[in-house]
N, C-alpha and C positions, 0 to 999 in steps of 0.2 A: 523088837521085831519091826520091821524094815515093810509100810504100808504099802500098798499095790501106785499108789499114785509117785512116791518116794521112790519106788522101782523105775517108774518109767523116765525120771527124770536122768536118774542116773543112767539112761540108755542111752542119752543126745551123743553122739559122738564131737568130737574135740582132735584139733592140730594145736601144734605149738607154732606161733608165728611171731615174732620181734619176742622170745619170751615168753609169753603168754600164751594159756590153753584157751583158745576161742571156740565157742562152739561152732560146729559146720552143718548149720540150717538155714533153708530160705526164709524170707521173710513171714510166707504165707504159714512156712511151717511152727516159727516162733509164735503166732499170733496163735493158731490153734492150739501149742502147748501152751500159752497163755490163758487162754480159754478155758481149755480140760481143764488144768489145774485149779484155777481159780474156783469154776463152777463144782469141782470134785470135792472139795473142801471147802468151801463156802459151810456156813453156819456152825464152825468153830472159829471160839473167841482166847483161842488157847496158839491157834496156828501160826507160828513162824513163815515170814512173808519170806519165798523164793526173792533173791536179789539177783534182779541182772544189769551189769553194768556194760557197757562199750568199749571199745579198744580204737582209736584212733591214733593221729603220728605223735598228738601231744600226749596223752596219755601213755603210750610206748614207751616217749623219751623219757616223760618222768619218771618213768617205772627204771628206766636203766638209770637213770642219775640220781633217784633215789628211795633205795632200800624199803624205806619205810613206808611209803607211798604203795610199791608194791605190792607190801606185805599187807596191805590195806585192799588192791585189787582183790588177790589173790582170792579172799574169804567171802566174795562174790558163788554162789552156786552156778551163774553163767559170766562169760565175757564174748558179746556179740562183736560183729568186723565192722565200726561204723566207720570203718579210711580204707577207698577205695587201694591206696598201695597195700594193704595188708593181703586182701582177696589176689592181688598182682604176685605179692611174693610166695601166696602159696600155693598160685598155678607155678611159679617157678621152682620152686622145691618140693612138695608135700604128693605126695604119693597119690592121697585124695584131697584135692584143693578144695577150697570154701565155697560153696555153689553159689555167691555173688556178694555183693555188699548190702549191710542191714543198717543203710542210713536211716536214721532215727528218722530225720523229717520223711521220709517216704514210709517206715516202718510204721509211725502212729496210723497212716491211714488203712494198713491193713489190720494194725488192732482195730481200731475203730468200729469198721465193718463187721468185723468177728464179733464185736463186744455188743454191738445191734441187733445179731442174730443170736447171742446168747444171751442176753440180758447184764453184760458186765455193767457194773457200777467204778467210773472216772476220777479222780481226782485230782487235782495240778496244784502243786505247790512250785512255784518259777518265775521266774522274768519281774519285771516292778507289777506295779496295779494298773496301770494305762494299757503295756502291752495284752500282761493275762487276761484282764477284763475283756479284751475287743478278740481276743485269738478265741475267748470262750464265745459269744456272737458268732464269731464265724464259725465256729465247729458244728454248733447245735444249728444255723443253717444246712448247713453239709450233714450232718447227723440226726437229722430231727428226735431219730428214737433212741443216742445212745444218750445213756444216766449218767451228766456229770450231777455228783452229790456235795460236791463242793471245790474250791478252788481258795488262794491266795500267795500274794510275790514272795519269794525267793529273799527279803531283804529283814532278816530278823537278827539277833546275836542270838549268840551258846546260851544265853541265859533265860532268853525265849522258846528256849525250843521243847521244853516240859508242854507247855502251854501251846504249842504248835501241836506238838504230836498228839494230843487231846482234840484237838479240834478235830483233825483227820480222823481219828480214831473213834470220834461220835459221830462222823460220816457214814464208817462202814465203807470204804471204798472195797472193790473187788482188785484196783490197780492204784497203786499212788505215783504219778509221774511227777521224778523228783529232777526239773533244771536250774542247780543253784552254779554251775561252771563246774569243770575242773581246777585244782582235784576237790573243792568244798563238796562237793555233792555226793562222792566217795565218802568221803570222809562220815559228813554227816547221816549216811544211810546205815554206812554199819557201825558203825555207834548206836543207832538207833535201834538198829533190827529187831530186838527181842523187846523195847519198850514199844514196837509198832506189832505187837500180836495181834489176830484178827485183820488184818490186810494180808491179800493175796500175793501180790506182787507186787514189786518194788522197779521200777523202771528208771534207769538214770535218763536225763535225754538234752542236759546241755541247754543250749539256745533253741532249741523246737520251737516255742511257743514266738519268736522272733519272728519266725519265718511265716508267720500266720498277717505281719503287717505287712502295707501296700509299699513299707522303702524299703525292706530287704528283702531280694533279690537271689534266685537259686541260680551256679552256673550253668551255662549252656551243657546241653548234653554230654557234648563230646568229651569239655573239660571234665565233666564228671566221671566219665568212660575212662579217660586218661589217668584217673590219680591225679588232675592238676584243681579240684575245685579250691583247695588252700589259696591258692595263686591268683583266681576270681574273687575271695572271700579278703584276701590283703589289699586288692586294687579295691575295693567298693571300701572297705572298711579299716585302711593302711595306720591309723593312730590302737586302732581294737587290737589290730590283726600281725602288724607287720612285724612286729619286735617277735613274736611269740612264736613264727614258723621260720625268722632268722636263728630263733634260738634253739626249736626244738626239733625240726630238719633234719639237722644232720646227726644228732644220736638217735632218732627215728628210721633213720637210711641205713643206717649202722647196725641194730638193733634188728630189722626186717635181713639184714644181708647173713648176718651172722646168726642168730638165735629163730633161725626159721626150718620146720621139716620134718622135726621129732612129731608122733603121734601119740599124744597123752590120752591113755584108755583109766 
């Protein structure tokens, strides 16, 4: 039997864009299903955590070049537009195009807020111990009332991660924000999923917690408006950056042109 909260999730509507069924909700509206959810089911330790992951140009191409990686997206219960060309391509083809892009670094602050006014409980697992440490500083500035219940970096092996998913999971978090990169962060989420019961939600988000220090830098508006913040993101950080949007560019371009338009209900 198919619970009333379980209902509504399956309501979000969904386009297919580069391939992929993204869902087509704003920012504000992800954080309140984040919220509902979480707070609706809270105090079961049986709950299978909702996984959502992100769709951007790297993630697209890897998905077209390979198979298996996909098949790995795929088992995601959401994929959010964090690459502004996705939301580009499906004002271009899609009948009902994406109402904007749900970049993660802008996304976390409308969770945040939500999770202030509902009482979510945070957790970050991501970045080294230098970054997470001082990105948690600034947040609980900016957030005085939201409940991080714990945190630690992103730098562990397969052989650690019994012993990782314990820690979280004596947490209680209501959200676990997982930035280990693509695609490790995939990877490691749904593998995990059902030994992470009792967390709410499962959130991919990359480099987010990067973005919280004083050297890295968000592009100017406009590039962001454009679809061009890769191209900000290669010139600031071209040894990170540059190999990996020569490489994944254009099965991404290819991917948005061709596999964009269908409405997966």
């Amino acid at each position: 039997m198919i619970d009333q909260h379980t209902a509504t999730l399956r309501l979000v509507p969904r386009v297919r864009v580069g391939g992929l069924a993204i869902g087509s909700l704003s920012r504000r509206e992800w954080a309140e299903l984040m919220a509902n959810h979480c707070v609706n089911t809270r105090g079961n330790a049986d709950r299978r955590p909702t996984v959502v992951l992100s769709a951007n140009g790297q993630v697209v191409a890897t998905c077209l070049i390979e198979p298996e990686f996909k098949a790995i997206v795929e088992q995601a219960d959401f994929i959010d537009a964090d690459g502004q060309p996705l939301v580009m391509a499906s004002r271009l083809w899609c009948k009902n195009p994406l109402p904007e892009r749900v970049a993660t670094t802008d996304f976390f602050h409308d969770a945040a807020k939500v999770a202030e006014e509902r009482g979510l409980r945070f957790y970050f697992l991501a970045s080294t111990h230098e970054r997470i440490r001082h990105a948690v500083d600034v947040i609980r500035r900016s957030y005085p009332r939201l409940e991080i219940c714990g945190y630690r970096d992103g730098y562990f092996s397969q052989e650690q991660e019994s012993e990782v998913i314990e820690q979280v999971r004596a947490a209680a978090p209501d959200v676990l924000w997982v930035g280990l990169g693509a695609p490790k962060q995939e990877v490691f989420v749904i593998r995990n999923r059902d030994a992470l019961r009792g967390v709410g939600w499962i959130k991919t988000c990359g480099g987010l917690f990067d973005y919280f220090s004083p050297e890295i830098k968000r592009a100017p508006a406009w590039m962001q408006a454009s679809g061009l913040e890769w191209l900000f993101r290669a010139l600031q950080e071209p040894k990170k950056y540059g190999r990996r949007y020569l490489t994944t560019n254009p099965p991404a371009a290819w991917a948005l042109l061709t596999q964009t338009g269908d409405v997966d209900r």
